[in-house]
C-alpha positions as CSV (number, residue, x, y, z in Angstrom):
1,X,138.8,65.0,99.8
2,X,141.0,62.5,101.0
3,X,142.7,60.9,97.9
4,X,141.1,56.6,97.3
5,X,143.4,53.7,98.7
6,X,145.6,52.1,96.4
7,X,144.4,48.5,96.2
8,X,147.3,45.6,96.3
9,X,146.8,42.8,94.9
10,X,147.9,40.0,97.4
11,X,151.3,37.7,95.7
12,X,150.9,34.4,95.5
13,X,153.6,31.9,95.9
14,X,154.0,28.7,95.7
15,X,156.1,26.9,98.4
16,X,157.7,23.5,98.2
17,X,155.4,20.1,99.3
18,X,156.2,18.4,102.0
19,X,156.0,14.8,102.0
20,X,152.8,13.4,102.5
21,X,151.3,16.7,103.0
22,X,149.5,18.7,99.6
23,X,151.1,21.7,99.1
24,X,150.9,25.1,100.7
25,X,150.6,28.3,99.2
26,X,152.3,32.1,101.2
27,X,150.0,34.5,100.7
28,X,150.8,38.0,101.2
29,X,148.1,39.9,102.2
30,X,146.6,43.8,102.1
31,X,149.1,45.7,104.6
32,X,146.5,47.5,106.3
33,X,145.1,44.2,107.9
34,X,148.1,42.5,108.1
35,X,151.6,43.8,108.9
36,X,153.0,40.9,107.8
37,X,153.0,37.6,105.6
38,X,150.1,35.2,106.3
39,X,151.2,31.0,105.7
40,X,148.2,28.6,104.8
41,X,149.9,25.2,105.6
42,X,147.8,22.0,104.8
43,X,145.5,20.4,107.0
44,X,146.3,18.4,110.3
45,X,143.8,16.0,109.6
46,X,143.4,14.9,106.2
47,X,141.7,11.8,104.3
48,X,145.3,9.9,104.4
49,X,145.5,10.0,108.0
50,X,142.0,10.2,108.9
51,X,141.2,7.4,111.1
52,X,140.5,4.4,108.7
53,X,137.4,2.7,110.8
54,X,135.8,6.1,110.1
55,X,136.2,6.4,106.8
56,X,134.8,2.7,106.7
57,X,131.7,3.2,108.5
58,X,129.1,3.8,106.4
59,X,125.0,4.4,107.4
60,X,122.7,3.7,104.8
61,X,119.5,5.3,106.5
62,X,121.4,9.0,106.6
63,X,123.4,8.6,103.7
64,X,123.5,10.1,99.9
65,X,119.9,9.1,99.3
66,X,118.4,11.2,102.6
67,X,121.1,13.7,101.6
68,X,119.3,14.5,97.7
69,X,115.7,14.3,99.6
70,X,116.8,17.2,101.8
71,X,118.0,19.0,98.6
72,X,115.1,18.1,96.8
73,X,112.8,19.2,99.2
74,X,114.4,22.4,99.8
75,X,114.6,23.9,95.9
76,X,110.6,22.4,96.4
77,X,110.7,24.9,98.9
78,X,112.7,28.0,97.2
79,X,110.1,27.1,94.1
80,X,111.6,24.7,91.7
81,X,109.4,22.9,89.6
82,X,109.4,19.2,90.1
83,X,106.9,16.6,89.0
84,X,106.1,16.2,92.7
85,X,104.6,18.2,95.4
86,X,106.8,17.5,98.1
87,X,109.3,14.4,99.3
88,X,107.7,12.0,101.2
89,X,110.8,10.5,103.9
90,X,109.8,6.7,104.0
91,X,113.2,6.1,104.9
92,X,114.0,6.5,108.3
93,X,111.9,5.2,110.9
94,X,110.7,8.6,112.7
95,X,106.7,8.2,113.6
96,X,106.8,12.4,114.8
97,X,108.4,13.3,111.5
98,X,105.5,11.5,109.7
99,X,102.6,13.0,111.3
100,X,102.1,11.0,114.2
101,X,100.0,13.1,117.3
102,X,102.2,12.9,120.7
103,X,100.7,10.7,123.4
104,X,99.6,13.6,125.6
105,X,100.2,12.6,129.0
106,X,103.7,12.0,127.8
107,X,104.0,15.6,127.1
108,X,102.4,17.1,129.8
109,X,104.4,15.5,132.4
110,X,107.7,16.7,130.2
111,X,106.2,20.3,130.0
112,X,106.0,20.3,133.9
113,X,109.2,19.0,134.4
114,X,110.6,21.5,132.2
115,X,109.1,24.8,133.6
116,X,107.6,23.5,136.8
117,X,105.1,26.6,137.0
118,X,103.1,24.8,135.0
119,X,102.5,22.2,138.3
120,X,100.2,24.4,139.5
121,X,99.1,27.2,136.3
122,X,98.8,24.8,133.8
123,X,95.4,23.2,134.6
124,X,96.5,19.7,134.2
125,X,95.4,16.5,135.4
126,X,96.4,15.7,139.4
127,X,98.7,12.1,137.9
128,X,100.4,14.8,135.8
129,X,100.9,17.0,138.6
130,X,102.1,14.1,140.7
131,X,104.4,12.4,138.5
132,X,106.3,15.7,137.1
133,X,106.7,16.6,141.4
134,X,108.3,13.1,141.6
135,X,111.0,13.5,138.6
136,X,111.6,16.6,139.6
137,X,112.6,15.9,143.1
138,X,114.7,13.2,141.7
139,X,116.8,16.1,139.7
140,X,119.5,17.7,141.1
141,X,118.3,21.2,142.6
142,X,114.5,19.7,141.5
143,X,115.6,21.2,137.9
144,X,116.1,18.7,134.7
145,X,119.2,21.3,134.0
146,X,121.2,19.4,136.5
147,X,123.4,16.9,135.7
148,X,121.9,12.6,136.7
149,X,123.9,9.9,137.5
150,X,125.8,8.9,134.4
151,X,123.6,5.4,134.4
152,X,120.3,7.3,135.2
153,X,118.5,8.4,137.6
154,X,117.5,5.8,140.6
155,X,113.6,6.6,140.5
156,X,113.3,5.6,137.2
157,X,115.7,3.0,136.8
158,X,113.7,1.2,139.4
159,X,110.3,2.0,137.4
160,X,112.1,0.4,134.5
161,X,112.5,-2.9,136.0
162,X,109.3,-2.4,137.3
163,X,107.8,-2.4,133.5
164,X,110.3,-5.7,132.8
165,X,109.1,-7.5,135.9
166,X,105.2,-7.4,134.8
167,X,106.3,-7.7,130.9
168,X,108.2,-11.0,131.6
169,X,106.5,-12.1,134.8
170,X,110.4,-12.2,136.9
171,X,112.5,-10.1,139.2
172,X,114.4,-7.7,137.6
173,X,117.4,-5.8,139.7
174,X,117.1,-2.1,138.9
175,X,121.1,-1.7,139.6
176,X,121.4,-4.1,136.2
177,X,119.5,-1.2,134.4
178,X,121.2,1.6,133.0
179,X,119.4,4.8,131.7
180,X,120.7,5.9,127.8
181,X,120.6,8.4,125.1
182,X,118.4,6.1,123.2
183,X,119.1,2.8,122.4
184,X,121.9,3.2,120.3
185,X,124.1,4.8,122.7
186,X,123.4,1.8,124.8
187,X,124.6,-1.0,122.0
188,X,127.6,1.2,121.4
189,X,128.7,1.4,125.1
190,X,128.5,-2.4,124.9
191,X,130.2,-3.1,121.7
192,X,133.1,-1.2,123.3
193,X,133.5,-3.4,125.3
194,X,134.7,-6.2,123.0
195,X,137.1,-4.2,121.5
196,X,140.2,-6.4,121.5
197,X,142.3,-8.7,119.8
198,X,141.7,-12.6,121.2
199,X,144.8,-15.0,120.7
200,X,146.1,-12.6,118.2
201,X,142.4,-13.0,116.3
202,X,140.2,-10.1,116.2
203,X,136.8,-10.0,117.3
204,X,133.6,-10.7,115.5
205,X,130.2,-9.9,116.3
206,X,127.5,-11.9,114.9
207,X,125.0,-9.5,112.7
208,X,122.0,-10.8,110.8
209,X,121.6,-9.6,107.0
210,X,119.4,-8.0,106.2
211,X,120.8,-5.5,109.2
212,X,120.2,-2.2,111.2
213,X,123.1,-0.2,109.4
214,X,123.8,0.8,113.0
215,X,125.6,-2.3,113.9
216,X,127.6,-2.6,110.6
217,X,129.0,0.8,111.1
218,X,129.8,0.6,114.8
219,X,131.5,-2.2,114.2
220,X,134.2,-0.6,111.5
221,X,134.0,2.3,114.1
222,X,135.5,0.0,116.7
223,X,137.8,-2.2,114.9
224,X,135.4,-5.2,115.5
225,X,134.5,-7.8,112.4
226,X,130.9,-8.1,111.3
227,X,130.2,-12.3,110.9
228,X,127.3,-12.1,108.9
229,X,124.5,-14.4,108.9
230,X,121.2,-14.5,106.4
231,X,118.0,-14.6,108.0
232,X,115.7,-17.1,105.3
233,X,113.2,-14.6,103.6
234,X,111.7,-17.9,101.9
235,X,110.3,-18.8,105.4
236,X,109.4,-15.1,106.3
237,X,113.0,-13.6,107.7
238,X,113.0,-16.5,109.9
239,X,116.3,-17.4,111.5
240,X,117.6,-20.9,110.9
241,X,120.2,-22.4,113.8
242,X,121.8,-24.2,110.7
243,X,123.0,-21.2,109.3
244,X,124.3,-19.0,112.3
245,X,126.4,-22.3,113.1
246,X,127.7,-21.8,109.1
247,X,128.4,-18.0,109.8
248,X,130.0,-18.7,113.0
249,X,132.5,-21.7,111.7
250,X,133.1,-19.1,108.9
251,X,133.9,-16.1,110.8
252,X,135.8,-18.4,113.4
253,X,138.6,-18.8,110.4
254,X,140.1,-15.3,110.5
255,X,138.1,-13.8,113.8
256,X,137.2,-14.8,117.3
257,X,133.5,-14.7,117.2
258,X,132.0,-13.5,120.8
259,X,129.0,-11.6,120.1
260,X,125.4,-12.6,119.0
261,X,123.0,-9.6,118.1
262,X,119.2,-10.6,117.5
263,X,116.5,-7.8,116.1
264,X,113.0,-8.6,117.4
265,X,110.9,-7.7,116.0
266,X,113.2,-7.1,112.9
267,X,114.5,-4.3,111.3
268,X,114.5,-4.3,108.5
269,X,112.7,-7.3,107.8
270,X,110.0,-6.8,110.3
271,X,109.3,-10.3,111.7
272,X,108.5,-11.6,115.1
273,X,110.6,-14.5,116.6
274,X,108.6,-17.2,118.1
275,X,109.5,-18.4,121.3
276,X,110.8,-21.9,120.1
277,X,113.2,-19.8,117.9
278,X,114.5,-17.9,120.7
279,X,114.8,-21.1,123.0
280,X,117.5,-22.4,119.8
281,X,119.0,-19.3,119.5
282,X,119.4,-19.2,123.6
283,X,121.2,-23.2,123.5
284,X,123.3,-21.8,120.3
285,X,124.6,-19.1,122.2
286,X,124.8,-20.8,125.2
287,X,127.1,-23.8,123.1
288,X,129.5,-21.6,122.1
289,X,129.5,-19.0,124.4
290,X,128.3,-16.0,122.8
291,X,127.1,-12.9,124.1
292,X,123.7,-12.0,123.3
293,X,123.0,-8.5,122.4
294,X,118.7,-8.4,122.2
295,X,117.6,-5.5,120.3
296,X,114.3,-5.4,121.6
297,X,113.0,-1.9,120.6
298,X,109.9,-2.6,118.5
299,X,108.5,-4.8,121.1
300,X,105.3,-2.6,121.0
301,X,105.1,-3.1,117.5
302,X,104.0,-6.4,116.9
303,X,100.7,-7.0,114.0
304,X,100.2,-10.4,112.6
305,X,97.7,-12.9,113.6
306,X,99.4,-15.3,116.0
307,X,102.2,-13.4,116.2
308,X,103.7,-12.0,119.9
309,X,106.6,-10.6,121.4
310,X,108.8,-12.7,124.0
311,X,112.0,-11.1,125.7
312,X,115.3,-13.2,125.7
313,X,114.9,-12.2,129.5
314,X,111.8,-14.0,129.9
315,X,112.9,-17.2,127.9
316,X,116.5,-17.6,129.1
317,X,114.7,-17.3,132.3
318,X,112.0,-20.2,132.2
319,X,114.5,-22.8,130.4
320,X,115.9,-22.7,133.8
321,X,119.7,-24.1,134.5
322,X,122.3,-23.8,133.1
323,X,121.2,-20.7,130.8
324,X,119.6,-19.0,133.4
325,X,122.8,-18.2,135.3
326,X,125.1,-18.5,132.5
327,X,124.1,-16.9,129.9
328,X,125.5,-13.4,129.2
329,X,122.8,-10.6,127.6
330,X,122.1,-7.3,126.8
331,X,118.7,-6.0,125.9
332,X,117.6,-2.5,124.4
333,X,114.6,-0.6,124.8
334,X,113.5,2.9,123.8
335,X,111.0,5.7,123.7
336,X,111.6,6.5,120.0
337,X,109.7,3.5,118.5
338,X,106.9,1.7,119.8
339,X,103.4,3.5,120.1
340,X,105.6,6.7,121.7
341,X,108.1,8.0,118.9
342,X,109.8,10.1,120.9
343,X,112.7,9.9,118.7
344,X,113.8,12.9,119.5
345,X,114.0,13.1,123.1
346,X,116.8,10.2,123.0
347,X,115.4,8.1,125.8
348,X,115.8,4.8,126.1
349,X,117.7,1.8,128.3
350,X,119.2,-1.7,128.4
351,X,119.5,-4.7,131.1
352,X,122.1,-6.6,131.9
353,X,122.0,-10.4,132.9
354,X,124.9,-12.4,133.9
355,X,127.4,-9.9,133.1
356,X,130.3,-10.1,135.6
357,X,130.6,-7.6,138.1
358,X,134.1,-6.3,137.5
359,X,132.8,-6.0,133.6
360,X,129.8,-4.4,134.7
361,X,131.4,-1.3,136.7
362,X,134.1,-0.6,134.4
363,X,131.1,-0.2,131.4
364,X,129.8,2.0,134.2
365,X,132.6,3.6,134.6
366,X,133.4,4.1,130.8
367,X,129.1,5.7,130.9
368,X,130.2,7.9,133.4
369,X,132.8,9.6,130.7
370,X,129.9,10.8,128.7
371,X,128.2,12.1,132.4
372,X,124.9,11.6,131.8
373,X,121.7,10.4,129.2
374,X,119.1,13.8,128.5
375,X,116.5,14.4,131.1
376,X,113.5,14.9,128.9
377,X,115.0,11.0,127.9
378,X,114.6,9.9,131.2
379,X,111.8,11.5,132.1
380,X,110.2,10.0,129.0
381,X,111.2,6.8,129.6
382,X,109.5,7.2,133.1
383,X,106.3,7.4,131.3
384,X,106.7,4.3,129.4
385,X,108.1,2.3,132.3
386,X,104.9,3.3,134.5
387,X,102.5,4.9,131.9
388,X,98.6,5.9,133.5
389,X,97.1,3.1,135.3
390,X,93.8,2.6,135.2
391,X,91.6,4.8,137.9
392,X,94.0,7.8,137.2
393,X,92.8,11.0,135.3
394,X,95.2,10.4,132.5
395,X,94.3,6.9,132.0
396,X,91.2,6.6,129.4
397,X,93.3,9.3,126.9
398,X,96.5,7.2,127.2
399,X,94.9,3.8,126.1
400,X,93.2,5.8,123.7
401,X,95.6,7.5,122.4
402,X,98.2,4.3,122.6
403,X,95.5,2.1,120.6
404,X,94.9,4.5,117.7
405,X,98.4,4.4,117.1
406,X,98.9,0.9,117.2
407,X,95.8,-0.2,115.4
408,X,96.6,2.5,112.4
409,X,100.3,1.0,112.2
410,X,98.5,-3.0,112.0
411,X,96.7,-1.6,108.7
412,X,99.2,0.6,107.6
413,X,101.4,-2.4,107.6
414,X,99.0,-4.4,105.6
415,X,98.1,-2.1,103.1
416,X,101.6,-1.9,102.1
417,X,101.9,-5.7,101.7
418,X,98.8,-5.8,99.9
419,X,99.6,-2.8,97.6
420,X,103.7,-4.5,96.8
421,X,102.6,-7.7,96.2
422,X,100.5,-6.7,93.3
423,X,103.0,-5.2,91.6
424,X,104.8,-6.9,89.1
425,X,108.5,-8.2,90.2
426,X,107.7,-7.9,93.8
427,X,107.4,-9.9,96.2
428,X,106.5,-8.6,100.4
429,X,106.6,-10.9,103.0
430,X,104.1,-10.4,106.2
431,X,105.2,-7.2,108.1
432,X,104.3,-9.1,111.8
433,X,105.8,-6.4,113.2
434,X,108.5,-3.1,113.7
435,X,107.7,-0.4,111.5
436,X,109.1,-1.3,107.8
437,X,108.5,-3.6,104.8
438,X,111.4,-4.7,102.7
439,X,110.0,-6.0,99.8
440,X,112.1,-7.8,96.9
441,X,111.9,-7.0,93.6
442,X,113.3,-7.5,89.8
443,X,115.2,-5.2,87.9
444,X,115.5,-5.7,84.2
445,X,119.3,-6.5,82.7
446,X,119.0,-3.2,81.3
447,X,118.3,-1.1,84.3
448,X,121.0,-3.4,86.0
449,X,123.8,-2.0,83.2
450,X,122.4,1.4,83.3
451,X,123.6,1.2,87.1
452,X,127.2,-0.1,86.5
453,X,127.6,2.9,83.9
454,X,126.4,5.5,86.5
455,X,128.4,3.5,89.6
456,X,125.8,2.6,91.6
457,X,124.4,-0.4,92.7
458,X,121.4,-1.6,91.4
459,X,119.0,-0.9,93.6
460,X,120.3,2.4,94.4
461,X,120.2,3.4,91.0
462,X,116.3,2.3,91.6
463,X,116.1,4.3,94.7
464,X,117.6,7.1,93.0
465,X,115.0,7.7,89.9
466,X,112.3,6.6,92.4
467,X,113.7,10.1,94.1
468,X,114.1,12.3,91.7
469,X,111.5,11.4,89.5
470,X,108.6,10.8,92.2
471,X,109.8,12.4,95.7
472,X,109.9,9.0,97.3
473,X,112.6,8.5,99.4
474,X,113.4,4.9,100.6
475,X,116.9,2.9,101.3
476,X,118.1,0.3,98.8
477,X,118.6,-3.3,100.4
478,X,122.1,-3.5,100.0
479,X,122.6,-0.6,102.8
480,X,121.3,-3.1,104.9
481,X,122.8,-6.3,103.4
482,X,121.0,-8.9,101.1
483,X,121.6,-12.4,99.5
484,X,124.0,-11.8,96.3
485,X,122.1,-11.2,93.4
486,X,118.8,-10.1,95.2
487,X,117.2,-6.5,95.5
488,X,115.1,-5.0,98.1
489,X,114.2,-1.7,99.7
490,X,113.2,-0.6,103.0
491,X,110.1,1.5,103.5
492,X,108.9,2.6,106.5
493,X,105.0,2.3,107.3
494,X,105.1,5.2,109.0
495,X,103.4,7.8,106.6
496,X,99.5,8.4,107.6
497,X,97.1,6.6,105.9
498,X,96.2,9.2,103.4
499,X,100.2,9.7,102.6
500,X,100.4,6.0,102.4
501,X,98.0,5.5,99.7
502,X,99.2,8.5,97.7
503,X,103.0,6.8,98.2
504,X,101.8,4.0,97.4
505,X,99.6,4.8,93.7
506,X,102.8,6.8,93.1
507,X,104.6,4.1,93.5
508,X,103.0,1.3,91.2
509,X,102.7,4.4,88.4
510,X,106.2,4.5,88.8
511,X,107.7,1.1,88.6
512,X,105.4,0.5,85.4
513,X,107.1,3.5,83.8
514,X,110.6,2.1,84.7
515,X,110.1,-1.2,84.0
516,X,108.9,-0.4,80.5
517,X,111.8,2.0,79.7
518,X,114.2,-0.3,80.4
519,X,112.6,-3.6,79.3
């Protein structure tokens, strides 16, 4: 028998810090898998010299509070007791992820284009057929594995302002349209662009409060200063010229402001502008020569009697000279929100108007870097840009399909209204459109000091026990920005109707239970 190894135990010594380094450790090692003496040194990158707009940005709708649900909802999983079945995610605005059906013809033109067998085995309608044959011989070697062009693909850019000219009733120029990973990707390759100190100032970007966290953190990303201004919740979210001209004269002490960004139909506040409000917004801009950035993504998603989506496009357009050729915009669209949901196919795109030409093909060019948006994207986006029309096979399922959807998000968004403004402490203003409520509501001194002790903010201490103690997961308000000494939420009305309802009576049992242990 061959005699057992001799086990060594590996020495440990401590070696001297460096400065601004922690210290290392030498760590000699078992012989037989290392000759010689193994050094751990300390980390290249570390928090101290981290990039500090990182460590800045912050993103309330995937941070700590999405973070517990996934933990929560896996020891559900493993078998953990919990007062709760499972965790319902009203926080993040993801239709799919909520139990919303795919619009089919959608998906069958994306099945084709992905295994293009299916053109002629897979028994489906001739539009279908037709519009898979045309993407794919768009492609690169007629395979969506091939690399577009970094701004899109020509076909569907061109179907793109297609969709814009009969939305807004103009010409749109398909070369001003660029395809993108989503919206997002879009604003950001924009916001790039202002990245740059202005008569030794820095610059600002105006951002409405409450705000899509995605702006607030792409600004510290970038360097670029947020210039907040409040939208007036007292007149449902509306937005009041009088105070974007105090936000501006504010940020213009210690920034150069050059950057407008509008939300409509609001997130998270879910209102609809009307067109008079845009036409102000439009001369503001146009006054002191800001760049509008029109997040126009939920412009599917509008609900409220005598409410109705207008595009800065389509407004700048008919107020005629000078704003017409002067002034500078970019407006978003995507597939992930509206009746589609696509969120995860990252399709989306954005239009440029008035932007100057050398500006324009350096963004391009800066696009090109990241070489191209997803194909299932584009060819989703396709879809949307030039969905069924009617006389085609796919047509009566598509309106069908599109309608359900829409008219169950129009109750869905009443029903929660209804159901919060009963509650005691709360108060809900009309969702008119989007796909969220953010409701306001009081929290008693009690609960507010139980907060401070634990280090959280108010309403995240709220969001928290609503969490852990129900399975509810929503976003406190102040991830999205609120007026000082206020509290809000924002819940999606994405769950189904059923889900809704049993969120909902959760809900009410809850806030009764909290408000009486801390009364």
């Amino acid at each position: 028998m061959s005699r057992p190894m001799k086990m060594i135990r590996p020495a440990i010594r401590l070696l001297p810090g460096v400065a601004g380094r922690s210290e290392a450790f030498e760590i000699t090692v078992d012989p037989l898998r290392s000759l010689g003496a193994v050094r751990t040194m300390s980390k290249v990158l570390t928090e101290q010299n981290l990039n500090p707009n990182v460590l800045k940005l912050e993103y309330a709708v995937r941070g700590p509070l999405v973070i517990r649900a996934a933990e929560i909802q896996k020891e559900i999983d493993q078998g953990a007791s919990k007062p709760f079945k499972r965790v319902i995610r009203a926080n993040v605005g993801d239709a799919h992820a909520m139990g919303q059906r795919p619009v089919t013809y959608f998906r069958q033109v994306i099945a084709c284009v992905v295994l293009p067998e299916l053109i002629e085995k897979g028994g489906y309608p001739e539009d279908v057929k037709q519009r898979a044959t045309e993407i794919l011989n768009a492609m690169g070697g007629k395979s969506c594995g091939a690399y577009t062009m970094s701004h899109g693909i020509e076909l569907i850019r061109k179907r793109v302002a297609g969709y814009i000219e009969r939305r807004d009733g103009h010409k749109a120029n398909w070369q001003d349209i660029c395809l993108s990973a989503g919206a997002s990707n879009a604003i950001k390759n924009v916001l790039q662009l202002f990245i740059k100190c202005i008569d030794g100032k820095p610059t600002s970007v105006m951002i409405p409060i409450p705000q899509y966290p995605l702006y607030s953190a792409s600004l510290a990303e970038f360097g670029l200063s947020p210039c907040r201004y409040f939208l007036n919740e007292e007149t449902n979210w509306g937005l009041d010229i009088s105070e974007l001209e105090r936000a501006r004269d504010e940020g213009m002490k210690s920034s150069m402001v050059r950057a407008l960004v509008i939300i409509n139909p609001g997130n998270p506040t879910g209102q609809v502008l009307t067109r008079e409000n845009i036409e102000s917004i439009i001369k503001f801009a146009h006054a002191h020569k800001l760049f509008i950035f029109a997040d126009e993504v939920y412009q599917d998603n509008v609900y409220a009697e005598g409410s109705k989506f207008f595009s800065f496009k389509k407004v700048l357009t008919e107020m005629g000279e000078p704003y017409v050729k002067e002034i500078e915009l970019a407006s978003f669209m995507s597939v992930s929100k509206g009746y589609m949901g696509e969120c995860g196919l990252r399709g989306g795109w954005m239009e440029l108007v008035n932007m100057d030409p050398v500006v324009q093909a350096n963004l391009y060019k800066a696009i090109s870097a990241m070489l191209c948006p997803t194909t299932l994207g584009q060819t989703a986006v396709d879809c949307v840009a030039k969905p069924p029309q009617q006389g085609e096979p796919s047509y009566d399922l598509y309106i069908k399909e599109k309608t359900a959807v829409l008219d169950s998000l129009k109750n869905r968004a009443k029903m929660i209204v209804e159901t919060f403004n009963k509650m005691d402490g709360f108060t809900c203003n009309v969702v008119q459109g989007a796909m969220y409520a953010f409701p306001q509501f009081k929290l008693p001194p009690k609960a507010v000091e139980a907060a401070k002790a634990a280090k959280k903010t108010p309403d995240g201490y709220y969001a928290f026990k609503l969490l852990e103690e129900t399975g509810i997961c929503i976003i406190p308000g102040s991830g999205f920005g609120q007026r000082p000494g206020t509290y809000h939420f924002r819940t999606t009305i994405l769950p189904q109707p059923a889900m809704l309802q049993e969120m909902l009576d959760i809900f009410q049992n809850f806030h009764k239970k909290f408000t009486a242990e801390y009364s």
